[in-house]
C-alpha positions as CSV (number, residue, x, y, z in Angstrom):
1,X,-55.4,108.1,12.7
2,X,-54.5,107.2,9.2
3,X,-52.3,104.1,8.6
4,X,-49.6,104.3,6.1
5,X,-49.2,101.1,4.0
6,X,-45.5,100.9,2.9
7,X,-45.0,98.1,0.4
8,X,-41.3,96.9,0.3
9,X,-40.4,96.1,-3.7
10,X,-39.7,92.0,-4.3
11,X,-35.6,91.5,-4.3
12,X,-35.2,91.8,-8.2
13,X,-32.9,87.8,-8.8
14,X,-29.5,88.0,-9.0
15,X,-27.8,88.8,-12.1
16,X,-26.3,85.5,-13.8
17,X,-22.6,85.3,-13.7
18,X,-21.0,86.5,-16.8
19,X,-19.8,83.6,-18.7
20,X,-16.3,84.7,-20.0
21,X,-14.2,83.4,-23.1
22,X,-12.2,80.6,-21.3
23,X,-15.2,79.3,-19.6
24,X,-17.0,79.0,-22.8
25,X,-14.0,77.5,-24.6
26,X,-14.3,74.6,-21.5
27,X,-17.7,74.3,-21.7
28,X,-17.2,73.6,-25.5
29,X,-14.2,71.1,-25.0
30,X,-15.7,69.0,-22.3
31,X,-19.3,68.9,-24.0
32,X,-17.1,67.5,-27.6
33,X,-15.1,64.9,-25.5
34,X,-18.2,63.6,-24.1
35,X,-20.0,63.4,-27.5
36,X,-16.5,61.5,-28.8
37,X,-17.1,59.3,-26.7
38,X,-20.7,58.8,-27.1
39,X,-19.8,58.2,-31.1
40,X,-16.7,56.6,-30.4
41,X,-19.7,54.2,-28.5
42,X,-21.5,53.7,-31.0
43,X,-18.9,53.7,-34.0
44,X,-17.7,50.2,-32.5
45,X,-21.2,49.2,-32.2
46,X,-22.4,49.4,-35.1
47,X,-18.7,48.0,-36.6
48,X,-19.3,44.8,-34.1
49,X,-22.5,44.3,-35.7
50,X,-22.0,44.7,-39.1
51,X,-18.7,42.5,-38.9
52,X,-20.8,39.7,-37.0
53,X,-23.5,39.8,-39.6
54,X,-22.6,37.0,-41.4
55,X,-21.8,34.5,-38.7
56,X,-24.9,35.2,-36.5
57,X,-27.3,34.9,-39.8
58,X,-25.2,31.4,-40.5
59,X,-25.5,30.0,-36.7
60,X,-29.2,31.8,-35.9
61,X,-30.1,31.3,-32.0
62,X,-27.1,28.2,-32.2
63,X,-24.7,31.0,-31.5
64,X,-25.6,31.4,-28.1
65,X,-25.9,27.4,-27.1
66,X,-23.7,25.6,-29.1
67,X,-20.6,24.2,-27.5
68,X,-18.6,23.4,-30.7
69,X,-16.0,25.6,-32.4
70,X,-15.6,25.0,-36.3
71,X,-17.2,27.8,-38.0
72,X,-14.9,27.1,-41.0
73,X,-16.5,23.6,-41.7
74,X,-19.1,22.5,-44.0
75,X,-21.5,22.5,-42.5
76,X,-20.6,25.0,-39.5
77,X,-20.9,24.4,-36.1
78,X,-20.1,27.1,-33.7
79,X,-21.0,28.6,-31.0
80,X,-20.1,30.9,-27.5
81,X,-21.9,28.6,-25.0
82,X,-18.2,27.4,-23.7
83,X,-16.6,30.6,-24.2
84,X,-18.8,32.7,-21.9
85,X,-18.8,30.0,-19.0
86,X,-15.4,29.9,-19.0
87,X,-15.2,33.6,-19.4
88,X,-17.6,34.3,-16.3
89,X,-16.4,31.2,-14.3
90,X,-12.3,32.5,-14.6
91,X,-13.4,36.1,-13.7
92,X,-15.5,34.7,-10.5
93,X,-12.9,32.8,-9.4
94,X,-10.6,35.9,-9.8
95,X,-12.6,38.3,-7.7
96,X,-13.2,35.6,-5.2
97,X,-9.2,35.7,-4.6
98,X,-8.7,39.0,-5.4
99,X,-10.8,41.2,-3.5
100,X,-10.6,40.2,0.4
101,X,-6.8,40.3,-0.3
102,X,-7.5,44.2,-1.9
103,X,-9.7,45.4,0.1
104,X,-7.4,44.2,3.1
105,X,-4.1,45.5,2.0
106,X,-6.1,48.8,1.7
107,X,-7.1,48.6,5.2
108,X,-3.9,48.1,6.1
109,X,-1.9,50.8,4.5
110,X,-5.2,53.1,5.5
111,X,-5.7,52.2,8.9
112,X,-2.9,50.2,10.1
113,X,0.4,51.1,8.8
114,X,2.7,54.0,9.6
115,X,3.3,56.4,6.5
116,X,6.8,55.0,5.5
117,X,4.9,51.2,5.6
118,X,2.2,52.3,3.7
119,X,3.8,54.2,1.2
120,X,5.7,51.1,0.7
121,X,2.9,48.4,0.8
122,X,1.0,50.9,-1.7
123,X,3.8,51.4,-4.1
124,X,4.3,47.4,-4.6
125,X,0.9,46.4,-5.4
126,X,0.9,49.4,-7.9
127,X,3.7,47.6,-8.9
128,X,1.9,45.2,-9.9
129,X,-0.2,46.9,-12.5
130,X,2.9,47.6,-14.5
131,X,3.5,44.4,-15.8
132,X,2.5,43.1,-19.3
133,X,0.0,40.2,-19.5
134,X,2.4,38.0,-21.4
135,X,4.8,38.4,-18.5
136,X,1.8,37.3,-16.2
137,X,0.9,34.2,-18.6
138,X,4.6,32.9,-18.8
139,X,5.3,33.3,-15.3
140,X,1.8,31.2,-14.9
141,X,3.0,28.5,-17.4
142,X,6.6,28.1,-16.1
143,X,6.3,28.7,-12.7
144,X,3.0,28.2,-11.0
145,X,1.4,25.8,-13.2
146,X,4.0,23.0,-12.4
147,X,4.1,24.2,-7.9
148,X,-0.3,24.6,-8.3
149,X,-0.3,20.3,-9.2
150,X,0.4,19.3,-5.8
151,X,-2.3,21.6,-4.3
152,X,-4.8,20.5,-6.9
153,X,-4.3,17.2,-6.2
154,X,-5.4,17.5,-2.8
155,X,-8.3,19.6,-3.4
156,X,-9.6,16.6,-5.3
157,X,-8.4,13.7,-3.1
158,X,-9.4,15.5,0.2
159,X,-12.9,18.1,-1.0
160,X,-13.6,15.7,-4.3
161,X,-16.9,15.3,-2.5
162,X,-17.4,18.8,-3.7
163,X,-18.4,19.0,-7.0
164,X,-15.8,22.1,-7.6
165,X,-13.0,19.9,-7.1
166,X,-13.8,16.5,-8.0
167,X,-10.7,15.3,-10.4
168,X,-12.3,11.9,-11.5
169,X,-9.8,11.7,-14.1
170,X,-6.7,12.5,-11.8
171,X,-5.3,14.4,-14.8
172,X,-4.3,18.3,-13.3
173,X,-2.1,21.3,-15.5
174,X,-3.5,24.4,-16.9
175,X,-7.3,24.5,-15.4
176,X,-9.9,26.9,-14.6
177,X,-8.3,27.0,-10.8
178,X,-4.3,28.1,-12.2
179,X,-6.3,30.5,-14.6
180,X,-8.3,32.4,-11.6
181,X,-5.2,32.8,-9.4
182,X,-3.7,34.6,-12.4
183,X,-6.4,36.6,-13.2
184,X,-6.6,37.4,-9.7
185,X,-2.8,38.9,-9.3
186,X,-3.9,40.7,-12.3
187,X,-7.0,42.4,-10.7
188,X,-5.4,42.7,-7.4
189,X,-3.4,46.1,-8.0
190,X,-6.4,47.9,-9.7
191,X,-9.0,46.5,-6.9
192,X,-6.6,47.5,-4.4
193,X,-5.6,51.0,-5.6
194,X,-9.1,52.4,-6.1
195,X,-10.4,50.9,-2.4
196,X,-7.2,52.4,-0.6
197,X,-7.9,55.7,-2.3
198,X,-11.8,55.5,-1.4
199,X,-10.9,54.5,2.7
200,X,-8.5,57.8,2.2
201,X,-11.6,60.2,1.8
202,X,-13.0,58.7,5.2
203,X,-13.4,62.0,7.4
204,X,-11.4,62.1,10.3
205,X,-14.0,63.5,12.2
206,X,-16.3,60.5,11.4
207,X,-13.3,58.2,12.8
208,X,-12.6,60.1,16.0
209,X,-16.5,59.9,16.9
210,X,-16.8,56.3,17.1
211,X,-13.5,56.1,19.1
212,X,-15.3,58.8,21.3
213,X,-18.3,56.4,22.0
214,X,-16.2,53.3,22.9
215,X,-15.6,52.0,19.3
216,X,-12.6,49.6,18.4
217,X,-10.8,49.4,15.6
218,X,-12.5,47.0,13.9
219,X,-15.9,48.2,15.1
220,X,-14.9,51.8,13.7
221,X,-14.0,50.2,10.5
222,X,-17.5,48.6,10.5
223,X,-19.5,51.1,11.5
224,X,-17.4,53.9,9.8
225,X,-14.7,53.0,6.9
226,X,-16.8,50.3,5.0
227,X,-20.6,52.3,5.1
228,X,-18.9,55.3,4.2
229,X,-16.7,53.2,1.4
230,X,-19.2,50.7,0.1
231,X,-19.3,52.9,-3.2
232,X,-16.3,53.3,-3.8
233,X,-15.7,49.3,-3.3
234,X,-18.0,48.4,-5.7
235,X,-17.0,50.4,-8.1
236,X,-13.3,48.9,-7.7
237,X,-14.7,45.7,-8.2
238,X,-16.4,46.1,-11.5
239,X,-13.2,47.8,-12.6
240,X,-11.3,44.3,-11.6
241,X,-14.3,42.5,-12.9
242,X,-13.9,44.2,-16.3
243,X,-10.3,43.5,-16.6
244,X,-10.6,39.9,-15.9
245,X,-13.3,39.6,-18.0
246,X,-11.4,40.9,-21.0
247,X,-8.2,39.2,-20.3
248,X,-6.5,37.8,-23.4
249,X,-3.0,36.8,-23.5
250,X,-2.3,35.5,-19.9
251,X,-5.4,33.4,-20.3
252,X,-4.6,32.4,-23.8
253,X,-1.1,30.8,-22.4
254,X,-2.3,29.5,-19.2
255,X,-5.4,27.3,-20.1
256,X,-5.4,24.2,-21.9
257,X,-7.9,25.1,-24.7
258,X,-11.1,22.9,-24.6
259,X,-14.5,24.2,-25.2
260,X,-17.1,22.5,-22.4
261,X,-18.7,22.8,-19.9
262,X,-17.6,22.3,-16.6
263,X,-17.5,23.2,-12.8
264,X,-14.8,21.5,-11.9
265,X,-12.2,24.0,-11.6
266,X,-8.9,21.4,-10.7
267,X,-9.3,19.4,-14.4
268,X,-7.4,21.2,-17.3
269,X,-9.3,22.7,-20.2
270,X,-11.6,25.4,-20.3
271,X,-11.5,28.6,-22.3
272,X,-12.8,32.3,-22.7
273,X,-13.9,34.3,-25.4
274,X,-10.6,36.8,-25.6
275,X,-8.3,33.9,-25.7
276,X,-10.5,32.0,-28.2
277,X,-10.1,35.3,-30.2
278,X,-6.5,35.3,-29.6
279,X,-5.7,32.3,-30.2
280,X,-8.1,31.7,-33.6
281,X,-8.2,34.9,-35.7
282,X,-5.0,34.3,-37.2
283,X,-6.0,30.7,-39.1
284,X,-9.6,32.0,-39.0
285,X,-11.4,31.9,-42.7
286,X,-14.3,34.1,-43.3
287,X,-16.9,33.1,-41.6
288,X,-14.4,32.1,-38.7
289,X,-13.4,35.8,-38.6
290,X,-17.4,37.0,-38.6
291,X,-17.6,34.5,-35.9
292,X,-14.8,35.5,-33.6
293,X,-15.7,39.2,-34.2
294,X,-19.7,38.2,-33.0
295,X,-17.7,36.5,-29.5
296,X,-16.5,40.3,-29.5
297,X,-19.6,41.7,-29.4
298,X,-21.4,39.2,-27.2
299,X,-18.0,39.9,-24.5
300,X,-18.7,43.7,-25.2
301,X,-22.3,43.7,-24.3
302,X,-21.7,41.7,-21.5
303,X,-19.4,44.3,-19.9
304,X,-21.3,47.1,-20.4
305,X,-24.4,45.2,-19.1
306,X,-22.1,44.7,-16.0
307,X,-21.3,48.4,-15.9
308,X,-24.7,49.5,-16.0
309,X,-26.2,46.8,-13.5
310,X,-23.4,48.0,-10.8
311,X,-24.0,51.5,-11.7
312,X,-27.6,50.8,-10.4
313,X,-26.1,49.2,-7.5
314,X,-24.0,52.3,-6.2
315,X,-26.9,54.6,-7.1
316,X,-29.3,52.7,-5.1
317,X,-26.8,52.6,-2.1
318,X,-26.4,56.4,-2.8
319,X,-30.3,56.9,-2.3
320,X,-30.7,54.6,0.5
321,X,-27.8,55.7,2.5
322,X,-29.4,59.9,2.0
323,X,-32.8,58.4,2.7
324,X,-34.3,58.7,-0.4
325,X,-36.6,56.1,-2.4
């Protein structure tokens, strides 16, 4: 009996789509915007450098430890060693206010609050990203400044044994403490915003499951809003990190201008590099100008070193939540 061998022909691979004008013309747009950018990048870069030539060659390695700020002086001493504590400490002490009152006001108007409620909890801490800095730094001058005294007097007299509050010399106004709690109403809309929008994505389906096995609230919040989230969080918190770290005006009015050292957050003084740069360029010679521009540079590596380093973060998360190395 003879066989019959029937050979069935490989599937021939689908056809590309046909990429039509309009498409194309996209395509073209969005690949230029993202090269603008990319130059845009580098543009400032290599402006920031050049600019901060001649004060980095004058100060050497000093730049980076020196406390002092008279770059105008013969012979010069300057340096950003005050600047970026103060820049990092003020922006710590924001987030450390700012984001369990964020990421709980979006838990509230997510999980919590009716649709009229939440519409109207949302709307005023938006509100709160609508006003100017200056507006921020006066009202932190004239109104808080003088109401904060009595409370940092008695984190001193009552937690002094702390090092973050001990007031030896019993002097209190414009410190590293009223700064934060500015910063902090600054951040506060933004941090908010971006978390309440990232809870909004959580699938329903994912919510009614663990109130199908027994869950709580709080427990489906847990198990459910915050894993699913955790992106999305820390994302919001670099964005409030990078406005606080490049605060200027507000900071400039609030803080009593010294350039130390310090951890103790209830004595005035302090300062940060974008108030320094506020508050200098205009009497600034030369080399002062070279110099504030270099502060520039250091404050913008700084944030993009921050960007990428949480960037990491949420990618790593991403991997390990899919189960990937």
């Amino acid at each position: 009996m003879q066989t019959l061998d029937v050979h069935v022909a490989d599937e021939a691979p689908p056809a590309p789509p046909i990429e039509r004008l309009g498409d194309r013309l996209f395509r073209w747009i969005t690949t230029g915007v993202g090269l603008a950018v990319t130059i845009l990048l580098l543009v400032v870069s290599v402006f920031l450098l050049v600019k901060a030539g001649p004060a980095l060659s004058k100060a050497g390695v000093h730049f980076f430890t020196e406390k002092q700020w008279f770059p105008d002086l013969e012979p010069a001493k300057f340096g950003v060693a005050a600047l970026v504590f103060g820049t990092v400490l003020s922006s710590v002490i924001a987030l450390v206010i700012a984001v369990p009152v964020a990421v709980g006001s979006a838990l509230y108007v997510s999980e919590y609050a009716g649709p009229a409620a939440g519409r109207i909890v949302g709307w005023l801490i938006e509100l709160l990203a609508a006003v100017p800095s200056v507006v921020f730094g006066l009202w932190g001058v004239l109104f808080l400044q003088p109401r904060m005294i009595p409370m940092q007097r008695w984190l001193a007299h009552h937690l002094g044994f702390i090092p973050l509050f001990k007031n030896p010399d019993n002097q209190f106004g414009g410190s590293m403490l009223l700064a934060g709690v500015v910063l902090a109403l600054m951040v506060l809309p933004i941090v908010a915003a971006v978390t309440r929008e990232v809870f909004a994505q959580v699938p329903n389906e994912l919510r009614e499951a663990a109130y199908g096995l027994g869950a709580t609230r709080w427990e489906m919040i847990r198990t459910v809003v915050f894993p699913f989230g955790r992106n999305g969080m820390i994302g919001a918190i670099v964005l409030g990190l990078g406005r606080a770290l490049g605060e200027t005006i507000a900071i400039a009015l609030v803080l009593a201008a010294t350039y130390d050292v310090s951890f103790r957050i209830t004595r005035p003084g302090g300062n940060t590099i974008a108030a320094n740069i506020a508050t200098k360029f205009g009497e600034a010679g030369s080399i002062g100008r070279s110099a504030l521009v270099a502060s520039g540079l250091l404050l913008f590596a700084i944030t993009l070193v921050v960007t990428i380093v949480a960037r990491g973060v949420v990618t790593r998360q991403a991997r390990f939540a899919e189960g990937r190395p």
